[in-house]
N, C-alpha and C positions, 0 to 999 in steps of 0.2 A: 598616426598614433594607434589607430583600432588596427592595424595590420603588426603591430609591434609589439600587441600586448596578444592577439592572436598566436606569434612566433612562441613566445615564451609562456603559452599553457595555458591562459585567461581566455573564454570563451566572452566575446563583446556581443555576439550577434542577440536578439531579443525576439521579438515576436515574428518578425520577417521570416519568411520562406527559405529555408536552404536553398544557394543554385545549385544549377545539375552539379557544376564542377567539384562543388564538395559534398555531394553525395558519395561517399568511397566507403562505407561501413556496409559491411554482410549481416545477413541473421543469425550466423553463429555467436556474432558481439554478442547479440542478446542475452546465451546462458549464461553468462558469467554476473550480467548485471540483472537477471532475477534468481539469480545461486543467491548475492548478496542482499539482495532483497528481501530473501529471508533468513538471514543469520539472528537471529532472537534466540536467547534465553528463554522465550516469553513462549516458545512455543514445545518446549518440557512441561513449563505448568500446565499448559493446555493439555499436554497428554495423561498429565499425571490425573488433570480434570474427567478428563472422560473414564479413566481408569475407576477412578474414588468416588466420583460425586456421579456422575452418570451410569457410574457401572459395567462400563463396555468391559469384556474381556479382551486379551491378545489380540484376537484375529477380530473381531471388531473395529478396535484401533486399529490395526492394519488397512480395513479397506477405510476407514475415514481416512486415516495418513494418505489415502492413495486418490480417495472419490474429492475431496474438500478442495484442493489445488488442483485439480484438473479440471473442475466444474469453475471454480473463480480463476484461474490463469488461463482458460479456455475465453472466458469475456475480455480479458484482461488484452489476453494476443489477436483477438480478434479487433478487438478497438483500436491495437498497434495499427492495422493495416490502414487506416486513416493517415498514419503519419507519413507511411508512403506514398499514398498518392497526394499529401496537402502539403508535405514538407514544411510543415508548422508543429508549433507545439499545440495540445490538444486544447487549452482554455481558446489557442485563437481560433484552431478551426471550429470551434463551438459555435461562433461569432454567427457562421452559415446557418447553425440549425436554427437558431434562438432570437437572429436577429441583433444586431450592437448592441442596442438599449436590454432586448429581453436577456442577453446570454448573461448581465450584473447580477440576476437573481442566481440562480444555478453554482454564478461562480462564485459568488459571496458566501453562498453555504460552504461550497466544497473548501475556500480559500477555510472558513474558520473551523470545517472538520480537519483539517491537517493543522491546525494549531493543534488539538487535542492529539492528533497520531504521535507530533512532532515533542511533545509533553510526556506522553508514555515513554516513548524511546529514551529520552534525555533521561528520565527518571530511572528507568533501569540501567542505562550507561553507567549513571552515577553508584548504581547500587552496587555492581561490577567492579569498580575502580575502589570503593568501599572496603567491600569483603577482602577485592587483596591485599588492600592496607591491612585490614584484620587479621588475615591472615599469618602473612611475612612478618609485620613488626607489633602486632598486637594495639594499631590503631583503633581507640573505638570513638562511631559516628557520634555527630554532636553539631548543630544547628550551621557552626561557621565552618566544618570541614564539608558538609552539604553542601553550603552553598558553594564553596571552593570548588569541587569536584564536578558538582553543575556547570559552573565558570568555562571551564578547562575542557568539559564535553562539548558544550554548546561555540566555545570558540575556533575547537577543530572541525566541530560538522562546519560551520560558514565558513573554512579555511578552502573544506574540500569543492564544497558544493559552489563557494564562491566561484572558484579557478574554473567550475563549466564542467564539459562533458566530456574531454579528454582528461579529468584529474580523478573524476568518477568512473572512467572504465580503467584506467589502468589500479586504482587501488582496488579496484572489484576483483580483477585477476590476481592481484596477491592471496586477499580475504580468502576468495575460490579454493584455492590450493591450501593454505595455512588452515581453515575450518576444516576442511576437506579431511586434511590431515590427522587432525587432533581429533574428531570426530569418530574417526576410525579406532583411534585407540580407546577413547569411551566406549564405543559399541563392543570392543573386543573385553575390557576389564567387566562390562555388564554380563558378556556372553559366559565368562567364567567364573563369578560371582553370584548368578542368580540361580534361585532354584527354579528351574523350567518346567519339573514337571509336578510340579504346586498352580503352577502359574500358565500352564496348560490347560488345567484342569475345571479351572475357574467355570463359571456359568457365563451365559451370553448374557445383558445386558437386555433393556425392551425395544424393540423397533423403533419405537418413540423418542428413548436416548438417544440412540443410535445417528437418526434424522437431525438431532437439535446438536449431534454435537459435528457432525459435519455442515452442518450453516454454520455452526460458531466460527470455527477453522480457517472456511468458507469466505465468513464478514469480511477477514482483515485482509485477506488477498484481492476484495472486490476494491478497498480504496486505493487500488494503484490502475485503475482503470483510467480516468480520466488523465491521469500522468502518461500513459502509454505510449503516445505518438509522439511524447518529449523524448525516447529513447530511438525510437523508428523516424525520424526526419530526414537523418542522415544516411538513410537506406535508400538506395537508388529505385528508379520508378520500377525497375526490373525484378527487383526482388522478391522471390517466390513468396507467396501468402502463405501456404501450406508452414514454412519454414520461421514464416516469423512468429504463428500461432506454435509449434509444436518445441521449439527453443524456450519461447517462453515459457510455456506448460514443464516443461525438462528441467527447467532451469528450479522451479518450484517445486517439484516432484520431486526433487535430488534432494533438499533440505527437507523439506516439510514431514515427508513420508520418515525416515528416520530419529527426527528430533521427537515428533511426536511418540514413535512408537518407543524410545525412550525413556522422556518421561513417564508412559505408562509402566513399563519395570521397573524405574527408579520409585515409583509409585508403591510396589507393591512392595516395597522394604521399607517405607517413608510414606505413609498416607496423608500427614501434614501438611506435604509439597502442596498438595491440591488446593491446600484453604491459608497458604506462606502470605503475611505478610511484606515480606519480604520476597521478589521473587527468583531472588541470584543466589541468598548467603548459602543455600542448602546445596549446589554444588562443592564447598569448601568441608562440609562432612561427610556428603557421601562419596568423594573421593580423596584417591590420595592426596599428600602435598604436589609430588612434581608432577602431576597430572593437572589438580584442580588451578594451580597459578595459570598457568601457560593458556589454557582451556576457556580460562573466565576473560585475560587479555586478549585474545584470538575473538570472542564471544563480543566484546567492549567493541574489539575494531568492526566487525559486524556490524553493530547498533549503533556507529559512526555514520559508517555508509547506507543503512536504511534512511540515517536521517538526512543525510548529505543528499541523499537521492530526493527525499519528499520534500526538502528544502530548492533544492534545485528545483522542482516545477510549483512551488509554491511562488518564485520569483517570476516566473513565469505568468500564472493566477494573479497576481498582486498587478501586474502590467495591464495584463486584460483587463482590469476592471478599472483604468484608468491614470493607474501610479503614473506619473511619467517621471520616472527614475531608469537609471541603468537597471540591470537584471539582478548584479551584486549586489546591488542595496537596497534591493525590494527583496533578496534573502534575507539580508542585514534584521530586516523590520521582522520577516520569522523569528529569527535567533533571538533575537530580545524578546518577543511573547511567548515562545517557548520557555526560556530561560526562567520568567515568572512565574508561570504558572505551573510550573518543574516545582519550583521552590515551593509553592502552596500546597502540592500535591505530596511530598515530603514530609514537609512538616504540620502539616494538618490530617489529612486522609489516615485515615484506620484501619481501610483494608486495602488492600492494591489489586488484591485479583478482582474483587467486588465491584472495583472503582473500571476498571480495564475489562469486565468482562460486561457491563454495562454501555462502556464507550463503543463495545465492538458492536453492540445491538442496532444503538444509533447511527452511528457510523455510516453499517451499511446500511441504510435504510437512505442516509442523506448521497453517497455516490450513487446509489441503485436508480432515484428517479434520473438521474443526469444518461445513464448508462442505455436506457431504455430507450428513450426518445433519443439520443445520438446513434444510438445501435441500429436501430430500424430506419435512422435518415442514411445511414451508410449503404440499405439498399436499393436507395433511390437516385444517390448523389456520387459519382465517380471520380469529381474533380473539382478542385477547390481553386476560385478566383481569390490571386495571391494580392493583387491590388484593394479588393472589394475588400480584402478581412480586416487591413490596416486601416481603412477606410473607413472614421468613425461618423460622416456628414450623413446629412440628408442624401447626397447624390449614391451613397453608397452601394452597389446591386443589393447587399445585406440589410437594407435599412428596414424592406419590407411594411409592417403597418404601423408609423410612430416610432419605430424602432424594434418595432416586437414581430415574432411569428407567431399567431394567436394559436397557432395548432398544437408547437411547441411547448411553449408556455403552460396552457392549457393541461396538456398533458401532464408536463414534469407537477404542476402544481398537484394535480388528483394523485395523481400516483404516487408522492409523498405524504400524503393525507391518509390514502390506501394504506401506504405501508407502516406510517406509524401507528394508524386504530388497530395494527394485527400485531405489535409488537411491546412486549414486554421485558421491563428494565427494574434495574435498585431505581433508579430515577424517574421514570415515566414509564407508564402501564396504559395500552389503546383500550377502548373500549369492549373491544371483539377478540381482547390477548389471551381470552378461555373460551374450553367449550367449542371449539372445533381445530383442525389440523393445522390448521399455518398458525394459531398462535402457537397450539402446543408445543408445535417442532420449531420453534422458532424461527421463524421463515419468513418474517415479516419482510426483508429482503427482497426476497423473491416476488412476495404481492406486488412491491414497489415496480420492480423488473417488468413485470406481466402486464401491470394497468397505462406504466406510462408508457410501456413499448405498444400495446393494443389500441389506446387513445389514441396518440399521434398516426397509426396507421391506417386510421379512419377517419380523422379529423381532415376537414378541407386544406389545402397546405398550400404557401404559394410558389409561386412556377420557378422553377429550377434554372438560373439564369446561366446561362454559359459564360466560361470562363472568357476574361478578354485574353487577347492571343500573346501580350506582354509577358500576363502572370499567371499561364496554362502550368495547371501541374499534368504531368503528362499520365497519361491513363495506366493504371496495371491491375490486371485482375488472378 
């Protein structure tokens, strides 16, 4: 049956190891599936942000367009290379650093920070699909076409994300091409549109913005980190590291760096963009008709597949910590709590950048400890025992103390604590989030990054048990 539902595009496999035999994916797959990764609307407002509210001029935004996605898809492609040598998804090979029992802490957060990523997306989906009802037929929003539109977003992210990881690359290579496309003609109608040299002219912005608005940028690219080896599995043990860190980083660079710089011109004719409740309807005025339709559904199908993708290894996270369900229907349970809290978010919340640019605070602050303390065990650990990880007993090699790695643990715990007393939110403010540099620059991320990655690598750790020779993933460096 799992071989027949395999044939026809449903991916059955769960937490288990890839075998060699279907390892056949390159690191070229990768660009296309971090191109799509960031197809967001959401990342115009961010530039229009930095433009209006931080103050960055042109070439400011530029190098944040450039520094923000290389510095987080740089940890991002680095953590991929775990997936090639464990040939797992990343919540399982976590299992190694954290221990069975300890990796439920880690993955509990991260499983219910991608409720909230998986709630932004669906929320702007819907706004997308909104505006070009408003648009076209002079539909206006109202409680039961929300929820409607919600419906209809959240039923095709689980349509995609359901079908696995051949339904998610091949719509990522359409997206690729079609954003690709339409993107260019935005950038062309902005180039002949805007006054350049007003807008040259501008003043630089303070060191200070500058820092805080490449973390911001920064945040949202760090929660695809612990996803990462869900995309690198199916790379054979051979596959160059170089290639899978620098696709990645290309793949984000190719979006990131334009949208943003973007929104910072669309910015300087529309300063409102920056503080829009709304964060879609304002491409519907400042462009044309046949531009803005096609542009904003191109955009929708985008923030389909960011969510198809963060659902996809949410089913994943859901397994690991115990579901014992298929992989579909431990998405299934995503799509339904996004779906909700899509809805509250809509029809209660008052600001959306406010609400979202608050999420992006926390966010990374909640992947950063995970990213740390897995980061620094990947330079100690080469090969992941493919038996041991499934392996929820006491006999487990991963059982370690009680089920825990106290070194681990230990770390991710301080290092979370770290980083949220240095970070500051509309919701929650650390105590240390003034009056010196990591709050100011918002970087609280990074403290997270630095204490749990520093902790674990001093912390006593237990002995690194060799793979048995069943479930060897084969060495690649």
């Amino acid at each position: 049956m799992e071989e027949s539902l395999e044939r026809h595009g449903l991916e059955t496999r769960g937490l288990e190891a890839v075998p060699d035999s279907e390892r056949t994916a390159t690191p070229g797959g990768l660009l296309p599936i971090w191109i799509a990764a960031n197809i967001t609307v959401l990342l115009l407002t961010m530039g229009a942000t930095l433009a209006v509210l931080f103050g960055l001029n042109f070439w400011q935004a530029l190098a944040a367009g450039i520094a923000a996605p290389t510095v987080s898809y740089g940890l991002v492609g680095l953590i991929g290379i775990a997936g090639r040598r464990g040939a797992a998804p990343g919540m399982t090979l976590s299992r190694a650093v954290f221990g069975q029992r300890g990796n439920l802490l880690p993955g509990a957060l991260i499983w219910v920070a991608r409720w909230g990523w998986e709630t932004i997306n669906a929320v702007t989906g819907a706004y997308a699909l909104l505006t070009v009802l408003d648009i076209l037929f002079g539909v206006r929003s109202g409680p039961v076409l929300i929820i409607a539109t919600l419906l209809l977003f959240v039923i095709t992210t689980f349509a995609i994300s359901g079908m696995g990881i051949r339904a998610v690359r091949r719509c990522n290579r359409w997206a690729t091409w079609l954003f690709g496309a339409f993107t260019l003609l935005v950038l062309g109608r902005l180039i002949a549109t805007t006054e350049w040299s007003r807008l040259l002219a501008q003043h630089a912005g303070s060191t200070a913005a500058m820092i805080t608005g490449i973390g911001l940028i920064a945040a949202g690219g760090m929660s695809w980190a612990p996803a990462s080896p869900d995309f690198t599995r199916y790379l054979p043990s051979t596959a160059s590291s170089a290639a899978i860190v620098c696709n990645t980083v290309g793949g984000a660079v190719i979006v990131v760096l334009p949208m943003v710089l973007m929104g910072a011109v669309m910015a300087s004719g529309m300063p409102e963009l920056a503080r829009a409740g709304d964060p879609v309807s304002f491409l519907g005025e400042i462009l044309p008709l046949w531009l803005a339709v096609p542009y904003l559904l191109v955009a929708l199908a985008g923030m389909l597949l960011i969510n198809a993708m963060s659902m996809y290894s949410a089913g994943f996270t859901a397994q690991a910590l115990g579901f014992r369900i298929p992989r579909h229907w431990a998405v299934a349970v995503n799509a339904v709590i996004s779906l909700v809290l899509a809805g509250v978010l809509m029809l209660a919340a008052t600001s959306f950048m406010g609400t979202f640019i608050a999420f992006l605070s926390l966010l990374a602050v909640a992947f950063s400890a995970w990213v740390g303390v897995f980061g620094v065990d990947m330079l100690r650990r080469r090969e992941y025992d493919a038996t041991a990880l499934l392996d929820t007993s006491r006999a487990s090699a991963y059982w370690y103390r009680a089920g825990f790695s106290p070194a681990a643990v230990t770390a991710w715990a301080l290092g979370l604590l770290a980083g949220s007393l240095f970070t500051r939110s509309d919701w929650f403010t650390g105590p240390f989030a003034a009056n010196n540099p990591v709050g100011r620059y918002g970087l609280g991320w990074i403290a997270t990054i630095v204490v749990s990655g520093l902790l674990y690598a001093v912390l006593p750790k237990p002995a690194v048990v060799p793979a048995s020779a069943g479930g060897r993933a084969p060495l690649a460096v």
